[in-house]
C-alpha positions as CSV (number, residue, x, y, z in Angstrom):
1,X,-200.4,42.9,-154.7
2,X,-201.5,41.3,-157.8
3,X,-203.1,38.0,-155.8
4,X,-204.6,40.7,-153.7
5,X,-206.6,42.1,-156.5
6,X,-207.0,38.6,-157.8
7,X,-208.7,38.1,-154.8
8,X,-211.0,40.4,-154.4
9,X,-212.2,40.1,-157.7
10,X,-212.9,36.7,-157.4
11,X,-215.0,37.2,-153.9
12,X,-217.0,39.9,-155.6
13,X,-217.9,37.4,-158.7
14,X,-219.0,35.0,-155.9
15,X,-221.2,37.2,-154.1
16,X,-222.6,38.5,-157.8
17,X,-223.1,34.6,-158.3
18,X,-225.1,33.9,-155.2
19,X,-227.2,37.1,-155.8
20,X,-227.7,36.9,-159.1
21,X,-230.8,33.8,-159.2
22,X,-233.7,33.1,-157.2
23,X,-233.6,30.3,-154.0
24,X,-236.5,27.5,-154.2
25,X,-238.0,28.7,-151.2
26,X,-238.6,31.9,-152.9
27,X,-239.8,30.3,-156.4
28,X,-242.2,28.0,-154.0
29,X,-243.9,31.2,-152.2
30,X,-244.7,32.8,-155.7
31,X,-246.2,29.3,-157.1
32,X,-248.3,28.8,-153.5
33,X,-249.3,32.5,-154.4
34,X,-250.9,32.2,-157.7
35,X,-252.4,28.8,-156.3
36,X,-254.3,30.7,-153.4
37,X,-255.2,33.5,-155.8
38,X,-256.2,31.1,-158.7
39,X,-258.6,29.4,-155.8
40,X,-260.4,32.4,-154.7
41,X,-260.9,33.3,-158.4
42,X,-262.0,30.8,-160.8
43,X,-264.8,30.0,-158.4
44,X,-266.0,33.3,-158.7
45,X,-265.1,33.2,-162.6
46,X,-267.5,30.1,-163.4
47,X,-270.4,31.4,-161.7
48,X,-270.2,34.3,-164.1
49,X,-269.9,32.3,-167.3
50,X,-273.4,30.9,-166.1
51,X,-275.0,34.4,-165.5
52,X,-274.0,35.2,-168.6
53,X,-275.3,32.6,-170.8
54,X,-278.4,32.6,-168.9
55,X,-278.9,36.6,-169.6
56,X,-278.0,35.8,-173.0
57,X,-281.0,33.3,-173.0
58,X,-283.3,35.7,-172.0
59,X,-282.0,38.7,-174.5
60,X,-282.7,36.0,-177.3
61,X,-285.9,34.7,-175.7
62,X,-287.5,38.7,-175.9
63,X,-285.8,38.8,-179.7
64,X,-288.0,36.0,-180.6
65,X,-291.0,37.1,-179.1
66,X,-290.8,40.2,-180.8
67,X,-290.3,38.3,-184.2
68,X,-293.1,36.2,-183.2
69,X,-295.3,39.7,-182.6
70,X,-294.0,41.0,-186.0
71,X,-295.1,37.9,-187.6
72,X,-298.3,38.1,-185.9
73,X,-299.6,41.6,-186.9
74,X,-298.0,40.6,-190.8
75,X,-300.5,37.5,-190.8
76,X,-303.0,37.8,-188.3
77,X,-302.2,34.3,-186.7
78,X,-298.9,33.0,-184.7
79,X,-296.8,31.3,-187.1
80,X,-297.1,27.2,-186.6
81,X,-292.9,27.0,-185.6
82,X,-290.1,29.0,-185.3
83,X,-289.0,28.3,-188.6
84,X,-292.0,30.1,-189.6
85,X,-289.9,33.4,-188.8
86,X,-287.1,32.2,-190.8
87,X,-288.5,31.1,-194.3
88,X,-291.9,31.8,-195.9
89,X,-294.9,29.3,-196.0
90,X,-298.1,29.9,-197.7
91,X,-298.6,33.1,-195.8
92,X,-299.7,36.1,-198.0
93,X,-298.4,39.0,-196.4
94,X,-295.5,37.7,-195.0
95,X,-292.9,40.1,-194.8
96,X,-289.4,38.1,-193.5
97,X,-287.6,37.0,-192.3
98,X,-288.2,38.1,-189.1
99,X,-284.8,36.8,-187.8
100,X,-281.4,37.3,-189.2
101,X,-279.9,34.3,-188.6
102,X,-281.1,30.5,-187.7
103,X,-278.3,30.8,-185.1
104,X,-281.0,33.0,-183.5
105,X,-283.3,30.0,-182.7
106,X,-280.8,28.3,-180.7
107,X,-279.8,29.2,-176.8
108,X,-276.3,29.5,-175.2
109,X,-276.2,25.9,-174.2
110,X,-276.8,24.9,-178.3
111,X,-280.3,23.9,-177.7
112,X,-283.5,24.5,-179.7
113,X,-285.7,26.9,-177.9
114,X,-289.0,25.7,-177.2
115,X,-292.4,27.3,-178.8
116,X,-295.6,26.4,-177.8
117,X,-298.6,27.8,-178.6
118,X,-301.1,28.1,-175.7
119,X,-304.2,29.9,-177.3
120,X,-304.8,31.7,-180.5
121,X,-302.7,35.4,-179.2
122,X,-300.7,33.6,-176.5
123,X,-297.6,31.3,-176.7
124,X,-294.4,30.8,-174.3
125,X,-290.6,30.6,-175.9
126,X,-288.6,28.6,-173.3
127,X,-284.7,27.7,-173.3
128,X,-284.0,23.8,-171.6
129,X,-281.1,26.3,-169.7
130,X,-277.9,24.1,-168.5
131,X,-279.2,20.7,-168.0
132,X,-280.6,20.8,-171.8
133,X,-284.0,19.1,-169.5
134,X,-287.2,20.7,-170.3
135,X,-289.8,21.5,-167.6
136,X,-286.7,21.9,-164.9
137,X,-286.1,24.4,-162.3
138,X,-282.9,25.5,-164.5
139,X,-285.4,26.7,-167.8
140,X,-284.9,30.4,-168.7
141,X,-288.2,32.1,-169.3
């Protein structure tokens, strides 16, 4: 009786055994299933990241301009640069800085935005966008 018991203990260990873990095939369709849904995403993922920093461009780009219109109406004249906004000149009424910080005055891609002046009320701010290229189709406006 006792080798009986003995037995059946030791068949219900081995069954407990072969239960207990994980076959390969099973570990291989859980790795092939993150691979498929890592594929469809991170494609989907990057083309965000690029939205983004582009929308960011733009929220700084209309920041500027309205530091660039505050400046205006302080001095009656566009300042000469950017930095302008930052640190006083020889401007009498100047009442900055009109940015907080000189992070401010570069875009998401760590490029200096572009002022240019194009008549005495009138100027364009641009960000170089992804390439870092000026005058490109990828230059946020």
């Amino acid at each position: 009786m006792n080798l009986e018991v003995i037995m059946t203990n030791a068949r219900k260990a081995e069954r407990g055994r072969k239960d207990a873990g994980f076959t390969l095939i099973e570990i291989m369709l859980v790795v092939v299933i993150i691979g498929i849904l890592a594929a469809v995403a991170i494609p989907n993922l990057a083309g965000k990241v690029g939205k983004a920093q582009s929308n960011a461009a733009k929220s700084s780009i209309r920041a500027i301009e309205g530091a660039i219109d505050m400046y205006e109406v302080d001095n009656g004249r566009l300042p000469d640069s950017l930095n302008n906004l930052m640190t006083k000149g020889s401007e009498p009424n100047w009442s900055g800085p009109y940015l907080r910080k000189a992070e401010a005055l570069k875009d998401p891609w760590g490029m200096d935005y572009q002022y240019t002046k194009t008549g005495e009320t009138t100027y364009t701010v641009v960000s170089a966008g992804p390439d870092k290229s000026f005058g490109t189709a990828d230059d946020v406006k």
